[in-house]
C-alpha positions as CSV (number, residue, x, y, z in Angstrom):
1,X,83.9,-155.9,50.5
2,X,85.0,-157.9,53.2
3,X,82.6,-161.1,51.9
4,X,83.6,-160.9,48.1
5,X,87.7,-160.4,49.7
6,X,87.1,-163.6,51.7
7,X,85.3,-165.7,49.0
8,X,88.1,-164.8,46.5
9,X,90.3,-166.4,48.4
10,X,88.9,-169.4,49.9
11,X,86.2,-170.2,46.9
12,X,88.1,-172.8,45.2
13,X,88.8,-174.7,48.1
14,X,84.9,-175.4,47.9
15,X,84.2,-173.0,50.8
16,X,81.3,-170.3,50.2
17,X,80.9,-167.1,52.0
18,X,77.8,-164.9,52.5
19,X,76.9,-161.9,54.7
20,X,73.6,-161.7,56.5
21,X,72.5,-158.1,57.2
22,X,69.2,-158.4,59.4
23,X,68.8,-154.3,60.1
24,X,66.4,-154.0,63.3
25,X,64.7,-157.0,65.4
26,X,62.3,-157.4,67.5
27,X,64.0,-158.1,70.7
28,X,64.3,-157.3,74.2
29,X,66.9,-154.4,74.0
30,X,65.7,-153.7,70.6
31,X,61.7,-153.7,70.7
32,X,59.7,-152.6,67.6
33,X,57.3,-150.7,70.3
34,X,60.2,-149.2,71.8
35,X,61.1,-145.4,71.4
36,X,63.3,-146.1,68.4
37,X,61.0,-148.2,66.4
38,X,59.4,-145.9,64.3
39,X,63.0,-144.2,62.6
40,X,64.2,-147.7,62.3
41,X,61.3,-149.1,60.6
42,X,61.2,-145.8,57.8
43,X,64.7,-147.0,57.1
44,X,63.4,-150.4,55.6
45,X,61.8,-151.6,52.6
46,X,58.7,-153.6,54.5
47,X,58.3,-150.9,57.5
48,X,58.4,-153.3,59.9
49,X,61.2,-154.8,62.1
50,X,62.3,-158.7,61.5
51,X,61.5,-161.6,63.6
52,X,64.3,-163.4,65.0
53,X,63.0,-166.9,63.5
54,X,63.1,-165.0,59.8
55,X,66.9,-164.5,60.6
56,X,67.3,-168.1,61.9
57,X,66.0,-169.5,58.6
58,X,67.8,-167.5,56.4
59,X,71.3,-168.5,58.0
60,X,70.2,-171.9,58.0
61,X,69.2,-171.9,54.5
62,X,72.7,-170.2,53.7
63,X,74.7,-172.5,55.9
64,X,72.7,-175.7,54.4
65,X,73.5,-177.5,50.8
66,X,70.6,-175.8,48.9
67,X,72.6,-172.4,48.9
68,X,75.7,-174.2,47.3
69,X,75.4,-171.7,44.2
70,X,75.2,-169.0,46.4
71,X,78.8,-167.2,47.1
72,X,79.7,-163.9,47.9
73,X,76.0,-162.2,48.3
74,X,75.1,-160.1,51.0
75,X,71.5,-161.0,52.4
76,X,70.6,-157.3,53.0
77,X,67.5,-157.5,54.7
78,X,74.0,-155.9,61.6
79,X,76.2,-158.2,60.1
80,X,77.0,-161.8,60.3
81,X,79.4,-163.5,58.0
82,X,78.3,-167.1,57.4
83,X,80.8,-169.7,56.1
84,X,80.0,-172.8,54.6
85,X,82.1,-175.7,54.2
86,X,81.0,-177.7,51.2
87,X,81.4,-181.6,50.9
88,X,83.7,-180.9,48.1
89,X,85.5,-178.9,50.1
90,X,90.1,-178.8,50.5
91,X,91.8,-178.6,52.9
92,X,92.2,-175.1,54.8
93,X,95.9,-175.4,54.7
């Protein structure tokens, strides 16, 4: 709610907003061997945990001027809101 609220309001100054919702990585404190990985990957669609570099390209996909069209859309795939200021963008005040 939180994403659509802030893309309502700042959308036509130019500005899109989109939420990227990783679930579980494989990472130190969170490995996919680790005692918790088995739970965590039932509770996805592909079984597996995600790779940090997956992550990385989708925020810089969102954050980059191919995903101009996209606003408001939650990347369900903990949460990280990504803003993008487009060149069309207005002022923030």
């Amino acid at each position: 709610m939180f994403t659509q609220a802030l893309a309502r309001e700042i959308g036509s100054r130019g500005i899109t907003v989109n939420n990227v919702q990783p679930g579980p990585i494989d990472t130190e404190l969170n490995p996919a061997s680790g005692d918790w990985a088995v739970p965590q990957k039932a509770a996805t669609a592909l079984d597996r945990y995600g790779r940090v570099d997956e992550i990385a390209a989708m925020v810089a996909f969102v954050a980059g001027p191919e995903s101009a069209l996209f606003h408001s859309i939650l990347k369900s795939m903990t949460a990280m809101v990504c803003v993008r200021l487009s060149s069309h963008a207005k002022s923030l005040k």
